[in-house]
N, C-alpha and C positions, 0 to 999 in steps of 0.2 A: 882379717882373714875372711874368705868368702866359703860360703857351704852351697854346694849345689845337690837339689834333687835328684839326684842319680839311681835308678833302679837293684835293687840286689843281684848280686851275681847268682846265675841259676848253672850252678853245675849238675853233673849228672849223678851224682847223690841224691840231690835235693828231688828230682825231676822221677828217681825210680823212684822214691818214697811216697812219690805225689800217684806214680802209676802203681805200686803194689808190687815191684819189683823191687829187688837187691843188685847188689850190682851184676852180681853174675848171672840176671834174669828170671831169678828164681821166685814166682809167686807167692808170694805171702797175706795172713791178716794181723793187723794189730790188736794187741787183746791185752785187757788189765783185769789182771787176777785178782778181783775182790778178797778172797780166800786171805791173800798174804799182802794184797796194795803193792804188788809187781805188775811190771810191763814187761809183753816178749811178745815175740812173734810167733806167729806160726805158721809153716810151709806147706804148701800144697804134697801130696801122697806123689809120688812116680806114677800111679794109673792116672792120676787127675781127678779120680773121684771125691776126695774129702781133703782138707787142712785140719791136721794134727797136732799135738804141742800139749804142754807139760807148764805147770807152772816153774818161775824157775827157783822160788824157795822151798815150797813142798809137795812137790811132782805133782800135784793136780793134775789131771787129765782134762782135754777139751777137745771135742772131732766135730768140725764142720763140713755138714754135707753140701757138695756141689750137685747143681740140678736146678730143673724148672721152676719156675717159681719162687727162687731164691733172692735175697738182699744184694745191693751191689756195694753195701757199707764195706769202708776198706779197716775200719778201725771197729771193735766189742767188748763190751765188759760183762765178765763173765763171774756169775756172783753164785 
């Protein structure tokens, strides 16, 4: 049998997760709840001014502001 190096297929899943997108466009950050050791995301507000989100075991709250001088990390953990 022969095995050839072949590169991974990049569909467009993989390619919004890499841009911060969902499939339907919708901006996100990735965030792990120290609190509970959950991962979830969080969506950008409809103004565009913050990313909001909740843990998903025990609602924690978490609001990130958009603005100058800010991080361009796609992924936070939030303790």
């Amino acid at each position: 049998m022969d095995f050839y190096d072949i590169p991974p297929q990049r569909g467009a899943e993989s390619e919004a997760r890499e841009s911060g997108t969902d499939a339907q466009g919708r901006p996100f950050l990735g965030v792990l709840f120290d609190c509970c050791k959950q991962y979830a995301r969080v969506y950008r507000n409809p103004a565009g001014t913050h990313y909001l989100g909740n843990c998903p075991r025990c609602a924690r709250a978490v609001r990130f502001r958009i603005g100058e001088g800010g991080q361009n990390a796609r992924f936070w953990k939030s303790s």
